[in-house]
C-alpha positions in Angstrom: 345.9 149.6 -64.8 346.9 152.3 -63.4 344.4 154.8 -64.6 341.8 152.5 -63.7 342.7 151.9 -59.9 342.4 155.9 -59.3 339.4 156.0 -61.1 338.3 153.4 -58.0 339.7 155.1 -55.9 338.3 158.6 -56.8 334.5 156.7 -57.8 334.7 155.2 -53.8 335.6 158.4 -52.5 332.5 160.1 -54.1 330.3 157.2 -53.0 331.4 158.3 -49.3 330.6 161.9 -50.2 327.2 161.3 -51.9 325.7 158.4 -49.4 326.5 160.8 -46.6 323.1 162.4 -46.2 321.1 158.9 -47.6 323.3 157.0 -44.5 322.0 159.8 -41.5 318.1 160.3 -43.0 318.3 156.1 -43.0 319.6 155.9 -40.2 317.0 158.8 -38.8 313.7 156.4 -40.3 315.4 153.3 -38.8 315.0 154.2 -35.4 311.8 156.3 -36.2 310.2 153.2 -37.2 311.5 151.4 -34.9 309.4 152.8 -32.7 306.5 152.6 -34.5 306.5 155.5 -36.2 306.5 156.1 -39.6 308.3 158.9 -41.1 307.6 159.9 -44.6 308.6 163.3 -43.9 312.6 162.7 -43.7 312.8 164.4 -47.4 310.8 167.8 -45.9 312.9 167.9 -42.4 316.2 167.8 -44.3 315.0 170.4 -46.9 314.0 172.5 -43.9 316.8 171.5 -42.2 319.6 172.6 -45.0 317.6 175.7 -45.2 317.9 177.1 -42.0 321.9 176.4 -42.2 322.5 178.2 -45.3 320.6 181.0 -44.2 322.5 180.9 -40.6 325.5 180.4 -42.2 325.5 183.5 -45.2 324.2 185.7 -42.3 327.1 184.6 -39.2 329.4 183.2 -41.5 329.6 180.5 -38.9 329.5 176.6 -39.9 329.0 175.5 -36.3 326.0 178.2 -35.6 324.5 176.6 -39.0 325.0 173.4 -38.0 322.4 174.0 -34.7 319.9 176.0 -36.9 319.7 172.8 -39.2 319.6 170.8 -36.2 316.6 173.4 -34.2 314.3 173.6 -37.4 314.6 170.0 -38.3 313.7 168.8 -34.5 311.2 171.4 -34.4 309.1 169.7 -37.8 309.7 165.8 -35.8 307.8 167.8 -32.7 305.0 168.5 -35.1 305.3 165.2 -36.6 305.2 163.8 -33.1 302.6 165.8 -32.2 300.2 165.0 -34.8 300.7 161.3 -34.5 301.8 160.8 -31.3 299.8 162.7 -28.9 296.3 163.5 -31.4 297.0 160.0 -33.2 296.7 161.0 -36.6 297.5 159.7 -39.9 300.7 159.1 -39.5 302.2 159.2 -43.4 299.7 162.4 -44.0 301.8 164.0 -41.6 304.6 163.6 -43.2 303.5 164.3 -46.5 302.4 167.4 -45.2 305.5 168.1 -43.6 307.5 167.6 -47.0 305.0 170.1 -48.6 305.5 172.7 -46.3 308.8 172.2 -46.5 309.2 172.3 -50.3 307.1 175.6 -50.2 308.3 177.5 -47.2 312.1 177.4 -48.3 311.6 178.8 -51.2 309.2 181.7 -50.4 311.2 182.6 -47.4 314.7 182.9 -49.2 313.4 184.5 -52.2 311.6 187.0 -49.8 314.7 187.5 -47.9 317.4 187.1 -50.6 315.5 187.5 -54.1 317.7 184.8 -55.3 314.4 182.8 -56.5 314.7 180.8 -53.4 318.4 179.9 -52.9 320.5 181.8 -50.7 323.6 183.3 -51.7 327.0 181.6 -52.1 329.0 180.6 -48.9 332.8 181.4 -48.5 335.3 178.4 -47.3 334.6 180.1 -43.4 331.0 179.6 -43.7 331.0 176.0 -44.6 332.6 172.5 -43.3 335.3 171.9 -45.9 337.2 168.4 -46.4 339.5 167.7 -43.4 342.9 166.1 -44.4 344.8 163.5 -42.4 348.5 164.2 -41.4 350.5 163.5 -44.3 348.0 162.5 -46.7 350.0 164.6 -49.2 353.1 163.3 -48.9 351.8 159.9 -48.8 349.5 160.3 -51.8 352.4 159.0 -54.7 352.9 155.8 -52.4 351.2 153.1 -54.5 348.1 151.4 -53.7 348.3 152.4 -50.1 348.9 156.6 -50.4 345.7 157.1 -52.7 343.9 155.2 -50.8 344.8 157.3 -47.8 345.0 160.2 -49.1 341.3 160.0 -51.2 339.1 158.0 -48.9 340.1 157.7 -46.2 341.4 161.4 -45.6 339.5 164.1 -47.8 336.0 164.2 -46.1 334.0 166.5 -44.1 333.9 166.0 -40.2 330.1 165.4 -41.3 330.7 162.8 -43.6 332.8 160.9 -40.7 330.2 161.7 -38.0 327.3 160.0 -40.5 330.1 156.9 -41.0 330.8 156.8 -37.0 326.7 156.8 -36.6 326.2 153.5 -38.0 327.8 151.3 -35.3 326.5 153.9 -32.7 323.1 153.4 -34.1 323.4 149.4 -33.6 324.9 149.5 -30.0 321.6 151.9 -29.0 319.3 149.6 -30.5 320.9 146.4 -29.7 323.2 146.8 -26.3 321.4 149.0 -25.0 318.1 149.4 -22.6 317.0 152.0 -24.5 317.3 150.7 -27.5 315.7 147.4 -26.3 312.7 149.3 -24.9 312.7 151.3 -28.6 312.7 148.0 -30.0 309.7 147.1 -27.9 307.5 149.5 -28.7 307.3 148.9 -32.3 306.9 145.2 -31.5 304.3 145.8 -29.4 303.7 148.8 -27.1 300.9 147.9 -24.9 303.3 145.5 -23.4 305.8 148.4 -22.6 303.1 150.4 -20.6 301.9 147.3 -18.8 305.8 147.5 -17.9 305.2 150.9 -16.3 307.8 152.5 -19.3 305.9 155.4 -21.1 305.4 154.6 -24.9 304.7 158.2 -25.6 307.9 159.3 -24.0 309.8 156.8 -26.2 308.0 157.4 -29.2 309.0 161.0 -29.1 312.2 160.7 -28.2 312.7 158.4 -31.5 311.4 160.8 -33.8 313.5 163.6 -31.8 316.5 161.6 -32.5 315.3 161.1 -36.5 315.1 165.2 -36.2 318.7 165.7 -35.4 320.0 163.3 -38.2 317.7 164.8 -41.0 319.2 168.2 -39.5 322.4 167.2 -40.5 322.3 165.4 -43.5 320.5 168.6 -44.4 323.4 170.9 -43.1 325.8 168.5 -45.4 324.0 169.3 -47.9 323.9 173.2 -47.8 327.1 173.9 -46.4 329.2 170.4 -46.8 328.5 168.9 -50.2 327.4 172.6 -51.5 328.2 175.9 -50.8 324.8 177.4 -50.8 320.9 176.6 -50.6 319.4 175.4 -53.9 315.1 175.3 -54.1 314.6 171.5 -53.7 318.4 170.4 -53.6 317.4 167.1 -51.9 315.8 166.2 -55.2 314.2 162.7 -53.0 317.0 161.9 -51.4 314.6 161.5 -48.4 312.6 159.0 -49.7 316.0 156.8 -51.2 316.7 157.0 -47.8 313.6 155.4 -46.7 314.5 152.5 -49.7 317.5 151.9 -48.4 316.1 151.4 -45.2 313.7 148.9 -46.3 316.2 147.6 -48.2 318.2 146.9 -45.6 315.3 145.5 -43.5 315.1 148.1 -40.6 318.9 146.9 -39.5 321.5 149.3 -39.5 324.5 147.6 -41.3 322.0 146.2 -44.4 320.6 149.6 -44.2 324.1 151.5 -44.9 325.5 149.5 -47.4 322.3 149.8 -49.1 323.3 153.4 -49.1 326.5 153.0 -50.2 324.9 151.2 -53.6 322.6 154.1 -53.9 325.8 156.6 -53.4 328.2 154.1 -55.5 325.6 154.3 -58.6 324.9 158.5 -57.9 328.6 158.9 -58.2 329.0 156.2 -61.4 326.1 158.3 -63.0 328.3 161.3 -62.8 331.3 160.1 -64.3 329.3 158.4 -67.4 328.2 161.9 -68.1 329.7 163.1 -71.2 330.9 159.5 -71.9 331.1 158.6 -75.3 330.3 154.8 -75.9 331.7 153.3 -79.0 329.3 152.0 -81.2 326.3 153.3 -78.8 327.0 157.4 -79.1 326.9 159.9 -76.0 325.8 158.1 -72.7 321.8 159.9 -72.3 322.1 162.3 -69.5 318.3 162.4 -68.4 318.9 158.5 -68.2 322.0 158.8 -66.2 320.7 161.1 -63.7 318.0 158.8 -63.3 319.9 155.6 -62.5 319.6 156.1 -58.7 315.8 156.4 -58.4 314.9 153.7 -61.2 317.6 151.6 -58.8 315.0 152.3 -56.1 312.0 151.1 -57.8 313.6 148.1 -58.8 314.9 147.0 -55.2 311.2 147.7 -53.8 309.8 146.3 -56.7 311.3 142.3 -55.9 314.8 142.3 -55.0 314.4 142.6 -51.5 313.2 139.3 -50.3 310.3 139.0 -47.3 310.9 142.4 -45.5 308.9 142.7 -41.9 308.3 145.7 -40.8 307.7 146.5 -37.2 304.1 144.9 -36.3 303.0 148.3 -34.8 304.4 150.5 -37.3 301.9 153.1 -38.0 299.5 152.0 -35.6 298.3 154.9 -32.7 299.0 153.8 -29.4 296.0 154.0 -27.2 296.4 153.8 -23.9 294.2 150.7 -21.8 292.5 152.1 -19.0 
């Protein structure tokens, strides 16, 4: 009984760890969408985004000055997003295929041009990286039962970025629902020609959704390279993005359904690693190619029926042209 509470406990704690980035990119298309603007490219801005901190970080040895590069490069791709569908009203899920693309190939010709590591950067010391923050006495209190490895594991243990994306959830619902802003937000994905008729500026909120979408991607990205990993691996999101995007279908475009639909993605990611090298009696060796692909095929099937009657924001996708 024992054994099989720490194993819980340690399987919960890994779900934490591993929905981390899938709870700030859904939590980034959530209020992208919100405003009407679809974001496809949450995969490529957090690619670019862990990127830019790995490099930062092996060059400064500085998590913090990593941590703003992720942030800079990943704002800088939702300003090209924004400006091709925003201001020239393009296409807007070309956009962000395109933006995935030249994310995917950037990365790895820059870093193998300036490390010649075929594209990842080189491994990061414990000062170049956010490492798991522990709670006063979690040691100590880790033999109490029930109560100490439950302290100690999940609720001490993490990364002040795994926290922040936790402590972003409820910050994400006040904006949208007790606030102006996030009423006006709201608004223009409902319907935007009624916010201009309101004298608010619909291109001015649009952007300053997909801004906000920027920063998050920047972080889950910097979790990524310098969090979760100690170093920039070619396509180390392996579609995390687009999970992300599932799970905020999933959950509706709200932000509670939305992160617990993360935590099921994270929960099955982290039961997928523990079934690896598990030998089932009767069955043989638990397939690795099938483990590993637990998560995604989770994905399709919650898309495919399980999700009920789903409405999106009516203007989602749609170009906002101003009446004159």
């Amino acid at each position: 009984m024992d054994d099989l509470f720490y194993l819980a406990v340690s399987t919960f704690a890994a779900t934490l760890r591993l929905a981390t980035p899938l709870i700030l990119c859904a939590m980034a298309g959530l209020i992208s969408e919100r405003a009407g603007v679809i974001d496809i490219g949450l995969e490529g801005k957090m690619l670019a985004g862990a990127f830019a901190a790995a490099v930062i970080a092996a060059v400064t040895g500085s998590a913090y000055l990593a941590l703003l590069a992720g942030l800079a490069v990943a704002v800088l791709l939702s300003l090209v997003h924004g400006l091709a569908c925003i201001t020239y009203r393009g296409d807007q899920v070309v956009s962000g295929v395109a933006i995935n693309i030249i994310a995917a190939g950037m990365t790895v010709v820059l870093g193998n041009a300036w490390f010649g590591r075929g594209g990842s950067t080189p491994d990061l010391g414990p000062e170049a990286r956010f490492m798991p923050a522990h709670f006063p006495a979690a040691a100590a209190l880790r033999d109490v039962p029930v109560i100490g490895p439950i302290y100690a594991d999940i609720i001490s243990g993490h990364t002040l970025l795994t926290y922040l994306a936790l402590a972003l959830v409820p910050l994400v619902w006040f904006l949208l629902y007790r606030t102006r802003f996030g009423l006006r937000l709201r608004a223009v994905g409902e319907a935007p020609a009624v916010v201009d008729t309101a004298g608010i500026s619909v291109i001015r909120l649009r952007y300053t959704a997909v801004m906000l979408a920027g920063l998050l991607c920047g972080i889950a990205g910097t979790f990524l390279a310098i969090a979760q990993n100690a170093a920039f691996q070619r396509e180390m999101t392996a579609g995390r993005g687009f999970i992300a995007l599932a799970a905020m279908i999933f959950g509706k475009w709200r932000p509670w359904p939305a992160f617990f639909a993360c935590l099921l993605f994270g929960f099955l990611d982290a039961v997928s690693i523990r079934l690896q090298g598990v030998v089932l009696p009767g069955i043989g060796p638990v397939p690795v190619p099938l483990i590993q692909a637990l998560p995604y095929i989770l994905t399709i099937v919650l898309l495919a029926g399980f999700i009920g009657k789903a409405m999106a924001p009516k203007a989602l996708g749609q170009p906002y042209v101003k009446e004159r």
